[in-house]
mmCIF file as Biopython writes it, N, C-alpha, C and O atoms, coordinates in Angstrom:
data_model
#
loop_
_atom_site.group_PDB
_atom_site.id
_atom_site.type_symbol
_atom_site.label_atom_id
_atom_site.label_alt_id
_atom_site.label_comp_id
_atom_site.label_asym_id
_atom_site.label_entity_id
_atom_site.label_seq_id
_atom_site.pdbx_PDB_ins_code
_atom_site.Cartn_x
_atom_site.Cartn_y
_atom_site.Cartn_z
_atom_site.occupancy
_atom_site.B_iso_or_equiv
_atom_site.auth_seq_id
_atom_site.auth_asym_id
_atom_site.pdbx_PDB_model_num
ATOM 1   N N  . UNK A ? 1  ? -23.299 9.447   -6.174  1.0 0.0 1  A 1 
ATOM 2   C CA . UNK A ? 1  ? -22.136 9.359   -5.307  1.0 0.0 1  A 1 
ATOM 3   C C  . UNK A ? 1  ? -20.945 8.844   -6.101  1.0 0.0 1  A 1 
ATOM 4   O O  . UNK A ? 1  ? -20.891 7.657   -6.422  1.0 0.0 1  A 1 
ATOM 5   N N  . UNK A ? 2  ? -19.982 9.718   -6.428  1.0 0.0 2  A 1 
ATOM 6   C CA . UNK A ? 2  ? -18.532 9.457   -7.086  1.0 0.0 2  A 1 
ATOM 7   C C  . UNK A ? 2  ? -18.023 8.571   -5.743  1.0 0.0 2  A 1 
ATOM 8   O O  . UNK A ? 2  ? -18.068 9.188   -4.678  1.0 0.0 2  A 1 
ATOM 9   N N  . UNK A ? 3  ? -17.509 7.080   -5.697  1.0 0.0 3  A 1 
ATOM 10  C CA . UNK A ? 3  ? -16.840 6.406   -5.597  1.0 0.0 3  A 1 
ATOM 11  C C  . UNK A ? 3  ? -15.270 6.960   -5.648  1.0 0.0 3  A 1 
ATOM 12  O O  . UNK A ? 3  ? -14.985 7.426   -6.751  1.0 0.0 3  A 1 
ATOM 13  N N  . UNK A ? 4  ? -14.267 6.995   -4.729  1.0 0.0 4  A 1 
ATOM 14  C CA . UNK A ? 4  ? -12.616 7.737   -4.826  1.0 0.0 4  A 1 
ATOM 15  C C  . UNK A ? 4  ? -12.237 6.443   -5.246  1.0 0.0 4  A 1 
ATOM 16  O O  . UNK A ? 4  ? -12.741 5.429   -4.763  1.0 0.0 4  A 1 
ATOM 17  N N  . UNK A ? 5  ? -11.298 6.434   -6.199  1.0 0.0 5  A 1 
ATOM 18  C CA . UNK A ? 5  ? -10.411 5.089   -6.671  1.0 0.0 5  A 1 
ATOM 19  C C  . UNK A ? 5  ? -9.968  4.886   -5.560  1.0 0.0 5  A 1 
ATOM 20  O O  . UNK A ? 5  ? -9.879  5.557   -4.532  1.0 0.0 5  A 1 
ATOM 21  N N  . UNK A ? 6  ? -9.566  3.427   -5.998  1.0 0.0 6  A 1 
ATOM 22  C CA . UNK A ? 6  ? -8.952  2.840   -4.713  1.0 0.0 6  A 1 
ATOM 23  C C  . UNK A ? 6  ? -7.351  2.576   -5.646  1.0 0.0 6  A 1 
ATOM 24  O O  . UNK A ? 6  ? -7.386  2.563   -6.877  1.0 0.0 6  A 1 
ATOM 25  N N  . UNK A ? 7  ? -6.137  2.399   -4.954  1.0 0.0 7  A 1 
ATOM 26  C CA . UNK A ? 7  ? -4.743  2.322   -6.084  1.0 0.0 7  A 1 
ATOM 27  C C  . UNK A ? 7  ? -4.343  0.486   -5.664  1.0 0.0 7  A 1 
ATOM 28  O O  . UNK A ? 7  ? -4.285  -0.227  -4.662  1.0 0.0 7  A 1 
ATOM 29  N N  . UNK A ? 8  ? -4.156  0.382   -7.045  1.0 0.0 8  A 1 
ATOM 30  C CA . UNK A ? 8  ? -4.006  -1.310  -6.701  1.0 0.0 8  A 1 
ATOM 31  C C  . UNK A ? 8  ? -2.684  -1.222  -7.319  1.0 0.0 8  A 1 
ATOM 32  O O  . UNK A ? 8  ? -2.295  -0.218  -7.916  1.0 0.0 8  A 1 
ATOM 33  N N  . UNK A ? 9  ? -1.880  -2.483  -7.140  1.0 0.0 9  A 1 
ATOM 34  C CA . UNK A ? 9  ? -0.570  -3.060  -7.501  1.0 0.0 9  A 1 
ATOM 35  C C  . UNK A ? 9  ? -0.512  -4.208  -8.543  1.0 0.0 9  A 1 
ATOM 36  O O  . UNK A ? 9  ? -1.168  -5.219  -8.293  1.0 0.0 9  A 1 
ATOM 37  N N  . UNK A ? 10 ? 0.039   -4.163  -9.413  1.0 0.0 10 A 1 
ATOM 38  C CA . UNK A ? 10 ? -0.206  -5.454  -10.311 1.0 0.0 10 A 1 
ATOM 39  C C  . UNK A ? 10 ? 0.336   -5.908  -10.054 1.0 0.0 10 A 1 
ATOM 40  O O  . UNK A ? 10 ? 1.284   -5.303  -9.554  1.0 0.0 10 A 1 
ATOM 41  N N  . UNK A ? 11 ? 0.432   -7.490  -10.061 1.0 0.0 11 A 1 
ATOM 42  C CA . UNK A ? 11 ? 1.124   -8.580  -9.122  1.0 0.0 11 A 1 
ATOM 43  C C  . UNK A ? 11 ? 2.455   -8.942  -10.668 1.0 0.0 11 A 1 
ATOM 44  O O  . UNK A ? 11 ? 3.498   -9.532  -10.386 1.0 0.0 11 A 1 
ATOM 45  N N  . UNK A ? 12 ? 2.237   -8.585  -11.860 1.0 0.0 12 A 1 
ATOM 46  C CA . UNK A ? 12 ? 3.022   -8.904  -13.072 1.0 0.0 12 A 1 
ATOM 47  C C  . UNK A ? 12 ? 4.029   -8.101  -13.291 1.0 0.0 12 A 1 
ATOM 48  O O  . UNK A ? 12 ? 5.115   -8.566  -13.639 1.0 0.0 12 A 1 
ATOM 49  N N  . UNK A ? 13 ? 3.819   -6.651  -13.109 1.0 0.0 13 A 1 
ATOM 50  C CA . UNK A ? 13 ? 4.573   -5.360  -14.022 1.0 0.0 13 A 1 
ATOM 51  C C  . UNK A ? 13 ? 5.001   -4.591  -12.549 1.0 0.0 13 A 1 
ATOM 52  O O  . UNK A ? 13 ? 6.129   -4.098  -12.528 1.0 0.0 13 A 1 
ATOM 53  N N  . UNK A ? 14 ? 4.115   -4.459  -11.253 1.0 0.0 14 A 1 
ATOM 54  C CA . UNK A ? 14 ? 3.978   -3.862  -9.988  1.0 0.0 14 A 1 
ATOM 55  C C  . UNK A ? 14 ? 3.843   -2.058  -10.340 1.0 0.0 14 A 1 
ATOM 56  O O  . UNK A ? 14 ? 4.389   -1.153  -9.708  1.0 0.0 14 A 1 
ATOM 57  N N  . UNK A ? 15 ? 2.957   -1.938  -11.521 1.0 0.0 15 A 1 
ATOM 58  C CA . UNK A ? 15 ? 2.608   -0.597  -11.376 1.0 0.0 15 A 1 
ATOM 59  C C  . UNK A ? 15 ? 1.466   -0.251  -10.899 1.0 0.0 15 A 1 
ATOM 60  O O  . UNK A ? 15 ? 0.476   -0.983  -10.886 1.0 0.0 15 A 1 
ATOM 61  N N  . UNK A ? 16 ? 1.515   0.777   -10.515 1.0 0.0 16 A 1 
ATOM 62  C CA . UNK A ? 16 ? 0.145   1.365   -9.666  1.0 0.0 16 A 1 
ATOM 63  C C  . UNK A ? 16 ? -1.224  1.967   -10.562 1.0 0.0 16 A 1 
ATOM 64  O O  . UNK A ? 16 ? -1.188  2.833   -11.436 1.0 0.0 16 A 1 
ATOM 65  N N  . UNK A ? 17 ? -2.408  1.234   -10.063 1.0 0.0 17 A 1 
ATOM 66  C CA . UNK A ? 17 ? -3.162  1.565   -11.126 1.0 0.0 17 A 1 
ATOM 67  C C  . UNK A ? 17 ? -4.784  2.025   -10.416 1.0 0.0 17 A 1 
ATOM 68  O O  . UNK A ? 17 ? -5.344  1.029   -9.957  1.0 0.0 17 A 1 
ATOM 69  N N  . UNK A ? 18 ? -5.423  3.044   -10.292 1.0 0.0 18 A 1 
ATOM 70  C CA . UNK A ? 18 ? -6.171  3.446   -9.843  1.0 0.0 18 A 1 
ATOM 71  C C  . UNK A ? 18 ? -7.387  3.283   -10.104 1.0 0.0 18 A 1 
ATOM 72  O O  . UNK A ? 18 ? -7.981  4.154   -10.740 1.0 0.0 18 A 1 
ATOM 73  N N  . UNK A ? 19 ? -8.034  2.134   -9.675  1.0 0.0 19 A 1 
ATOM 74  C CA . UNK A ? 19 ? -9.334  1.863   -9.892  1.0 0.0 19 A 1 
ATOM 75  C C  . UNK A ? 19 ? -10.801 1.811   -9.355  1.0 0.0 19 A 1 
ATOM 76  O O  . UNK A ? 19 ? -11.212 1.437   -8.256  1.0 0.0 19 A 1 
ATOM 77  N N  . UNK A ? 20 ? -11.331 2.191   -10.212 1.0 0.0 20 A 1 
ATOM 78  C CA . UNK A ? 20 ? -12.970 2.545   -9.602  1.0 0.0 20 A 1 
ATOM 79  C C  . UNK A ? 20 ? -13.843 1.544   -9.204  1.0 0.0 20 A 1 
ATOM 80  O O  . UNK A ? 20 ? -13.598 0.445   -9.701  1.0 0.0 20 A 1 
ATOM 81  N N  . UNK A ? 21 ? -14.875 1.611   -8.384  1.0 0.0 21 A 1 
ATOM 82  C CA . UNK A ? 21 ? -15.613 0.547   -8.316  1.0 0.0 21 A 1 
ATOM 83  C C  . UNK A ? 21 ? -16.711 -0.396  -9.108  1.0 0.0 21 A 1 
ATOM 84  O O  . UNK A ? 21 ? -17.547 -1.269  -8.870  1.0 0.0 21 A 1 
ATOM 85  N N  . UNK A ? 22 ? -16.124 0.399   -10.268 1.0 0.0 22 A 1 
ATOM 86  C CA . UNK A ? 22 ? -16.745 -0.413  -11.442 1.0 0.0 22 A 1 
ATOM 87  C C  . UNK A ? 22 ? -15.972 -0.502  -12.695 1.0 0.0 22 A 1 
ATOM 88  O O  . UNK A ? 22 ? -16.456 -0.557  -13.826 1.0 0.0 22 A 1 
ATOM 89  N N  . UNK A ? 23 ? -14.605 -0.511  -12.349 1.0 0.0 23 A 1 
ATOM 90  C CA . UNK A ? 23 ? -13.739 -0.683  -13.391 1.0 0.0 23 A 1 
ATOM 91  C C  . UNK A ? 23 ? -13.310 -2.248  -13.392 1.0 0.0 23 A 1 
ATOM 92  O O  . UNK A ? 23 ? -13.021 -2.806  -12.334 1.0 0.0 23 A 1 
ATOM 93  N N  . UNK A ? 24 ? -13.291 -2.765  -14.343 1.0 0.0 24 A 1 
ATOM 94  C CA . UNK A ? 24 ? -12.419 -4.438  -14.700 1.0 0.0 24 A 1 
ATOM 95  C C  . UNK A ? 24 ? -11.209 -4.081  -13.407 1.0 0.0 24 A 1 
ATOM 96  O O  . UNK A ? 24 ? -10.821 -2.980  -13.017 1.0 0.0 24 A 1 
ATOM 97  N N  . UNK A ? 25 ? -10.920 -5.086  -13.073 1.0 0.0 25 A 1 
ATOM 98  C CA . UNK A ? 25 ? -10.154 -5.352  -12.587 1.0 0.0 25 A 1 
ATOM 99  C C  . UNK A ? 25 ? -8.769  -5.527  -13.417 1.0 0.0 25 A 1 
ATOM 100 O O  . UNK A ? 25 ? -8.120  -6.376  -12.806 1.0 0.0 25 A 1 
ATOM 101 N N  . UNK A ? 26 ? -8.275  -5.221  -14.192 1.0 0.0 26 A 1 
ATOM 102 C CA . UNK A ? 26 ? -6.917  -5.404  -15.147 1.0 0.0 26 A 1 
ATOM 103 C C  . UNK A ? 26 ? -5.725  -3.907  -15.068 1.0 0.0 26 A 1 
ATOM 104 O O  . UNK A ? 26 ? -5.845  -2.691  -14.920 1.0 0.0 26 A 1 
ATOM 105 N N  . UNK A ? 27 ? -4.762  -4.748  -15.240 1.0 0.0 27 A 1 
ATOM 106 C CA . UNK A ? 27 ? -3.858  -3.571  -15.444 1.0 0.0 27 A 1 
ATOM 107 C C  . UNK A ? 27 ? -3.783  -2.619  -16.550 1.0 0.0 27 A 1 
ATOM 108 O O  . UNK A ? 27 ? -4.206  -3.165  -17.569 1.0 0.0 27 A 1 
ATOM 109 N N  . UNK A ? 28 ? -3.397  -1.356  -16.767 1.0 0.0 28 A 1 
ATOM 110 C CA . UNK A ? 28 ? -3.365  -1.068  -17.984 1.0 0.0 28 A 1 
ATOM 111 C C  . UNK A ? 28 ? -2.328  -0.600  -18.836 1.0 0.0 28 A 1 
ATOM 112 O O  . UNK A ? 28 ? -2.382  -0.182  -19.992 1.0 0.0 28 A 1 
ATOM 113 N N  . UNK A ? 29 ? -0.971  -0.809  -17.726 1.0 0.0 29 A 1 
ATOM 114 C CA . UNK A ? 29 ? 0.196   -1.106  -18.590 1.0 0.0 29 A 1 
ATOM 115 C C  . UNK A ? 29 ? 0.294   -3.048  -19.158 1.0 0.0 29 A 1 
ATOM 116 O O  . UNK A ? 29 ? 0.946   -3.292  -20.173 1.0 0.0 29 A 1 
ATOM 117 N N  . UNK A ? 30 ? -0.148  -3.799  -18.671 1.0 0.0 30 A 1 
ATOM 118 C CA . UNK A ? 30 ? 0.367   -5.550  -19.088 1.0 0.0 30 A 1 
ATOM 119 C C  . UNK A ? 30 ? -1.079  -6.358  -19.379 1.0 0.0 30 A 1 
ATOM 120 O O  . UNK A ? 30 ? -1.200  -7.517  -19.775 1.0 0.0 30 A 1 
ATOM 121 N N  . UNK A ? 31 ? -2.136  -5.393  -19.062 1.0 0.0 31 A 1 
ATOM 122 C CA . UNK A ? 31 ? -3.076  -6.519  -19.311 1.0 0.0 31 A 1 
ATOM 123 C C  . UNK A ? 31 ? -3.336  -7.713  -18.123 1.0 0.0 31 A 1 
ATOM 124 O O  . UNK A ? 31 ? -4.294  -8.486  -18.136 1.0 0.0 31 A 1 
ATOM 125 N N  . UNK A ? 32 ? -2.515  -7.691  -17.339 1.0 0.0 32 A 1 
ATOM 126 C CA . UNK A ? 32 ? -2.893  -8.605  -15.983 1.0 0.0 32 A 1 
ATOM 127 C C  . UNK A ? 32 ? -3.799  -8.596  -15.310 1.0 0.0 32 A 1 
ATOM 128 O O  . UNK A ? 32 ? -4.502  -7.585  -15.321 1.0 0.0 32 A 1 
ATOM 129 N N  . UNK A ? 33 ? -4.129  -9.654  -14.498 1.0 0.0 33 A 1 
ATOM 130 C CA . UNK A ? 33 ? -5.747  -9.400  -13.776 1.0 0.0 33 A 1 
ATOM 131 C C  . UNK A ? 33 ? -5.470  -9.678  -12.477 1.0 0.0 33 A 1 
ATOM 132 O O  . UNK A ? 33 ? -6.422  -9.479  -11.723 1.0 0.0 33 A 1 
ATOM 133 N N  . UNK A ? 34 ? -4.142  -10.202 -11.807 1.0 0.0 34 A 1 
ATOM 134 C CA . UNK A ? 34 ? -4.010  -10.268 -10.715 1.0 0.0 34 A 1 
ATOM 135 C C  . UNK A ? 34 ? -3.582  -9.056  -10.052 1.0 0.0 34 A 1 
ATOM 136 O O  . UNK A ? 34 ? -2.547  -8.520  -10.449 1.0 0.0 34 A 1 
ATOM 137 N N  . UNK A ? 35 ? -4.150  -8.618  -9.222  1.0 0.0 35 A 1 
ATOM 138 C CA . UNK A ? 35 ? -3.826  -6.861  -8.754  1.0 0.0 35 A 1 
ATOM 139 C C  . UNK A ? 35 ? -3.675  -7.056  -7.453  1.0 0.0 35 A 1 
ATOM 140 O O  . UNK A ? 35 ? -3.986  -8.190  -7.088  1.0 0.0 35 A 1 
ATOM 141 N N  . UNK A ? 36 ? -3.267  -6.263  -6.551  1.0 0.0 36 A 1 
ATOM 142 C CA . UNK A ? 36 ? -3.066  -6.132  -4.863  1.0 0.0 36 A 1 
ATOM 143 C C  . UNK A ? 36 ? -3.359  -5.077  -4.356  1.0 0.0 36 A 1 
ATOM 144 O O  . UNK A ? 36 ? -2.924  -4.180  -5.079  1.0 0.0 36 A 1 
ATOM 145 N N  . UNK A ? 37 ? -3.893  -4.661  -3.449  1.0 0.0 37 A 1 
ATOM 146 C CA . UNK A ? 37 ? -4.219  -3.526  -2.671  1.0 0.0 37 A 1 
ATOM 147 C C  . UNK A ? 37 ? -3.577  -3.155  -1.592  1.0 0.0 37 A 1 
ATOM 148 O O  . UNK A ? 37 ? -3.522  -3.723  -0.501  1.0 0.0 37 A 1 
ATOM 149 N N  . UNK A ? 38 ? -2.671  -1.327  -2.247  1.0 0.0 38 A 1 
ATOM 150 C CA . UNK A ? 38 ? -2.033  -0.577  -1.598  1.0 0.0 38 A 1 
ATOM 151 C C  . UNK A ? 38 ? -2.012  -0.772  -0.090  1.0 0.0 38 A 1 
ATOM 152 O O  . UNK A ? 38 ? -3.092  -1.127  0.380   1.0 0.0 38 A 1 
ATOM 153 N N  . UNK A ? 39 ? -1.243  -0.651  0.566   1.0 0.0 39 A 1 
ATOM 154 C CA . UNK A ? 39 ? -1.316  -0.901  1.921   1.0 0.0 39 A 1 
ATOM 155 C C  . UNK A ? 39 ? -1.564  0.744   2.507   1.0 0.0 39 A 1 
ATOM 156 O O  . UNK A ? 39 ? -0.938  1.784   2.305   1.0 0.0 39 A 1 
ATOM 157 N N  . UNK A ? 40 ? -2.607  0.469   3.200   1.0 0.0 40 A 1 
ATOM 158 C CA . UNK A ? 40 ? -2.712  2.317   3.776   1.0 0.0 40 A 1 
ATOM 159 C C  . UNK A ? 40 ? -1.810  3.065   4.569   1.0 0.0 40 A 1 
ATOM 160 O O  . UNK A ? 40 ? -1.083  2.447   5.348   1.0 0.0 40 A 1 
ATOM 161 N N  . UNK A ? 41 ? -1.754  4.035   4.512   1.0 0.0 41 A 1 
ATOM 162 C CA . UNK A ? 41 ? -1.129  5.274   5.239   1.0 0.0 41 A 1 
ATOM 163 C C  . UNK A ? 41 ? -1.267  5.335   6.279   1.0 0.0 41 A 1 
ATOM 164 O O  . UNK A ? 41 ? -0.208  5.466   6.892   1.0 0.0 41 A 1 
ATOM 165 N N  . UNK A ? 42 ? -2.799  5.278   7.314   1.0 0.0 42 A 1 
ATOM 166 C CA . UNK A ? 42 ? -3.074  5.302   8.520   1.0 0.0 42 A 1 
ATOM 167 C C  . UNK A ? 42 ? -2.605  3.881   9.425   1.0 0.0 42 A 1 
ATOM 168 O O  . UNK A ? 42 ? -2.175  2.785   9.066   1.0 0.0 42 A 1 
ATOM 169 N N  . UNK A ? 43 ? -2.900  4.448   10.702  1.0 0.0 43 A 1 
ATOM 170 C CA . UNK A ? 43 ? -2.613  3.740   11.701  1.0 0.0 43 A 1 
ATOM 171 C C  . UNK A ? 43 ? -3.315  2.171   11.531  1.0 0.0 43 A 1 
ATOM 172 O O  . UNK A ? 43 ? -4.267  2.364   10.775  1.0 0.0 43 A 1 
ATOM 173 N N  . UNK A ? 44 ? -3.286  0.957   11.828  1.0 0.0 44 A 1 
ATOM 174 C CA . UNK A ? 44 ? -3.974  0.224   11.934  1.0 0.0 44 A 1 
ATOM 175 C C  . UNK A ? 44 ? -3.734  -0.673  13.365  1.0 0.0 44 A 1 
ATOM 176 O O  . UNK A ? 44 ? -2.690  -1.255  13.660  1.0 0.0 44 A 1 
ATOM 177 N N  . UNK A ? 45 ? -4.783  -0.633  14.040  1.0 0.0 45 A 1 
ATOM 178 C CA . UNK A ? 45 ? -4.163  -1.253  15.651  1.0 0.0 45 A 1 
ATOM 179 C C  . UNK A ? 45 ? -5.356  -2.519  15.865  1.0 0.0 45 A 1 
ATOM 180 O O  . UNK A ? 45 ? -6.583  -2.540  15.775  1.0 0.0 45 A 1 
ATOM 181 N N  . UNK A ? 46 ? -4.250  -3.598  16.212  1.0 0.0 46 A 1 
ATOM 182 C CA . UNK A ? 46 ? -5.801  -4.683  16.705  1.0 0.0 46 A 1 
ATOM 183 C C  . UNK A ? 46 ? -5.296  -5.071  17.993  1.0 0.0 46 A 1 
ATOM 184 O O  . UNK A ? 46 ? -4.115  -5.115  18.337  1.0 0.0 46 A 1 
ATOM 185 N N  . UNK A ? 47 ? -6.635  -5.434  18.874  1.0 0.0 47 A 1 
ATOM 186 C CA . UNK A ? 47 ? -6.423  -5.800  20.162  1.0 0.0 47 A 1 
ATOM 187 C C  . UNK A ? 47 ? -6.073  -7.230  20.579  1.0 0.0 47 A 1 
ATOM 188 O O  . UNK A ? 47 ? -6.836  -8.140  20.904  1.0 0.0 47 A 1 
ATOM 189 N N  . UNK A ? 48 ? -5.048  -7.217  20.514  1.0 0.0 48 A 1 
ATOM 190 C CA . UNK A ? 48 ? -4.453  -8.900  21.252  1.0 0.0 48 A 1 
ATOM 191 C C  . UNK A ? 48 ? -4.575  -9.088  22.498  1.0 0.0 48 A 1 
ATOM 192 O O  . UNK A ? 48 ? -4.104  -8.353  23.366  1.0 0.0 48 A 1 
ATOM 193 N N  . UNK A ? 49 ? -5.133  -9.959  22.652  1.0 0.0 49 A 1 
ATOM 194 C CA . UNK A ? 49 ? -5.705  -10.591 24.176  1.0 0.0 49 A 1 
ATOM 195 C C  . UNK A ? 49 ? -4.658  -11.921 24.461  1.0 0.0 49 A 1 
ATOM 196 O O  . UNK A ? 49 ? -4.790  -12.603 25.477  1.0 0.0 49 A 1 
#
């Protein structure tokens, strides 16, 4: 089962970097390890009570 990258954000340089689920976690324009995850496209709804 191929794993789809997931696209992360580097919190240093803020380029987009597409990583697998078994890739290091690092950027590969700066070498940084702090990364962020893309905010999705779809809908997201939660139920407030």
């Amino acid at each position: 089962m191929d794993q789809q990258p997931m696209i992360y954000i580097c919190g240093e340089c803020h380029t987009e970097n597409e990583i697998k689920s078994r890739d290091p976690i690092r950027c590969r324009e700066c070498g940084y390890r702090i990364m962020y995850k893309k905010r999705t496209k779809r809908w997201v709804v939660f139920d407030v009570r």
